[in-house]
N, C-alpha and C positions, 0 to 999 in steps of 0.2 A: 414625275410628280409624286410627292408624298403627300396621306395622306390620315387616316382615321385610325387611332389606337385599336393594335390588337389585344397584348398584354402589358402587365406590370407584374414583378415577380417582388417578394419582399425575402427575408431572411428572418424565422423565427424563433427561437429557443424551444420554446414547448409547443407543441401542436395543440394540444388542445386547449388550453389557454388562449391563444390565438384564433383558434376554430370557434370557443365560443362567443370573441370579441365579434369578429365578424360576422358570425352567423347572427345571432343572439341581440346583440347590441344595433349593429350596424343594420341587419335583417337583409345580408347579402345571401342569395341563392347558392346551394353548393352543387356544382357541376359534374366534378370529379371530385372524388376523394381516393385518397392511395395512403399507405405508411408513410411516405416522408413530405409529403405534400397535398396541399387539399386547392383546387379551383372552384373561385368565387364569380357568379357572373355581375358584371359591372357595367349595366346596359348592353354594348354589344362585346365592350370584353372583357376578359376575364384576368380578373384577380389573383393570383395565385402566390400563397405561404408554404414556405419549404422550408425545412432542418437544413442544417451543416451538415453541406459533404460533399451535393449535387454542384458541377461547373457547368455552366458561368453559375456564380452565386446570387439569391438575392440580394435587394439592396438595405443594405444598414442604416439608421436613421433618416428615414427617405421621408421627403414632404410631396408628400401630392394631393392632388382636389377631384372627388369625385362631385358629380353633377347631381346636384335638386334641384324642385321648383321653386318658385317663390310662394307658390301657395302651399307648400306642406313646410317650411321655412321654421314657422313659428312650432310647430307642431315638431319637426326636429332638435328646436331647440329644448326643449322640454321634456323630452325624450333622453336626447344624451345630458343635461342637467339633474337629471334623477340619480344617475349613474358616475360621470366622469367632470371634470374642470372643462369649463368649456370658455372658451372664449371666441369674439365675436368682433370683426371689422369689417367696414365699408367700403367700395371702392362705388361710388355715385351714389346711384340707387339701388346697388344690389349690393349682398350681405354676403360675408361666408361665416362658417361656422368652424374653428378649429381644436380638435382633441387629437390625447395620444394614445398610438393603442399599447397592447403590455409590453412590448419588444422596444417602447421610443419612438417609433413610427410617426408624426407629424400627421394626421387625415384630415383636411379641409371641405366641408361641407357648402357648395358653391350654389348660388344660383344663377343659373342658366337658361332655365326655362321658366316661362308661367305656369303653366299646370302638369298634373302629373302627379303619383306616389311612389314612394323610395328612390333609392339611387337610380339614377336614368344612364349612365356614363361614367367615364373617365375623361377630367377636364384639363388635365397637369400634373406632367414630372417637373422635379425638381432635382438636376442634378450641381455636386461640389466639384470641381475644376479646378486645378492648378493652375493655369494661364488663362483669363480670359477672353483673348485675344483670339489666342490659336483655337480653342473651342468653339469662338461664333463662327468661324471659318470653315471650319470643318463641319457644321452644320448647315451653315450657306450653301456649302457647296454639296450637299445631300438634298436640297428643296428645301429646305425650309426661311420664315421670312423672318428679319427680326421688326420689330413693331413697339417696343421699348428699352430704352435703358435707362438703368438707376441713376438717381441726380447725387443721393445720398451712400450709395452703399455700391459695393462692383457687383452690378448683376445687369443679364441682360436673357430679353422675355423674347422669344421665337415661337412661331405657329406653322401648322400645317396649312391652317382653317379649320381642320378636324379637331385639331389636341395642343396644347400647348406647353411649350420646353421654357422654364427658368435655367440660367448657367449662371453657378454662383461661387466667385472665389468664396474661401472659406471663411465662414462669419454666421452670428445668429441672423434670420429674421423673423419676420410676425410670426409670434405666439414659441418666441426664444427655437424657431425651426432651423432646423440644418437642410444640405442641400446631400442627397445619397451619396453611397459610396459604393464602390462595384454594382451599381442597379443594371437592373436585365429587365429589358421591355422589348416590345416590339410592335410595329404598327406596317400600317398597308403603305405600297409603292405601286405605281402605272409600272415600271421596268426594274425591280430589285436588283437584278444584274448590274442594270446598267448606272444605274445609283451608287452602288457599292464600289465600281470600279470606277467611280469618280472622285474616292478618297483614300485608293487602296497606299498609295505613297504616305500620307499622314495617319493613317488608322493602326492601330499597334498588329492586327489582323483582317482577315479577308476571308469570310467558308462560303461557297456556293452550295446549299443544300436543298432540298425538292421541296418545290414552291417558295423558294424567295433564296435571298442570302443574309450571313449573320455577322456580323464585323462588333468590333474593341475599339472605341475610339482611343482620342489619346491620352483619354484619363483612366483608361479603363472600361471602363463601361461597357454593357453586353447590348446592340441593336439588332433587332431582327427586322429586315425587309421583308414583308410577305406581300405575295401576287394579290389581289382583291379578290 
């Protein structure tokens, strides 16, 4: 069973640029910080902006949705409105909130909970996919469920229950967002081994490392199974 994000890794030009968007702006906590890389915590995980150089690489115009409440909602919008273009859609009765950060970055401000102040989580990756077919499959068959597909555009929405995966052939969508490229995350598995080697045939790689395993799917992409 898969299950709760561990990380999200991005790719940035300038560090500190980046350092003060998120720190500053977003009012993410800094965990670690090092010369090429700085960890943000993100509810329970972490964030993390890295220069060019480090493999697997961060992801390049990467969309994803960190978690707020609906009660500091209006108060975030107001916030990033002071500062950056913010735009703003519905899905029922809950809101997201979407800005870019300096790198292109797509960051959606979701809510997911009633109460609560600042980011509580990470709610959704988004990654870009050459086949969509072959990618829901290869996610299938890692744990996870799919629970939507697009009527209008080729995408299709997968969950743990902890975190949720957009796979998106290549195309804009809300708020002109792209889906990552080479993105490196990683989140929690019951048996990472034995996960990994359920897609070692279709996965461009396969690494057994201490406390979980790391695979390439077949777009690329960096997964890290970690033990809980």
């Amino acid at each position: 069973m898969v299950g709760a994000p561990r990380h999200l890794t991005l790719e940035v030009k300038y560090l500190d640029r980046a350092r003060e968007f998120y720190g500053s702006v977003l009012d993410l906590p800094v965990r670690e910080d090092g010369a090429d890389e700085v960890g943000f915590g993100a509810g329970e995980a972490t964030l993390w902006i890295r220069t060019p150089g480090a493999v697997p690489r961060g992801g390049l115009h990467t969309h994803y949705a960190l978690s707020i409440s609906r009660a500091a909602s209006d108060d975030w919008y107001e916030r990033l409105d002071r500062r950056l273009t913010v735009e703003e859609h519905r899905f029922g009765d809950d809101r997201s909130l979407y800005c870019y950060d300096p790198d292109g970055n797509c960051v959606e401000l979701a809510e997911t909970v009633d109460t609560g102040d600042g980011v509580v989580g990470l709610f959704e990756v988004v990654l870009e996919v050459e086949a969509l077919d072959t990618a829901v499959e290869f996610y299938r068959t890692l744990g996870f469920e799919v629970v939507d597909r697009g009527d209008q555009r080729r995408r299709v929405r997968l969950t743990t229950g902890s975190v949720d995966l957009e796979l998106w052939e290549p195309q804009l969508g809300l708020a002109d967002a792209r889906g990552g490229v080479h993105v490196d995350w990683g989140i929690e598995a019951a048996a990472p081994r034995t996960a990994a080697e359920r897609v070692r045939e279709t996965a461009r790689s396969v690494e057994h490392v201490d406390g979980g395993s790391r695979l390439r799917d077949p777009d690329g992409h960096s997964l890290t199974l970690f033990e809980p």
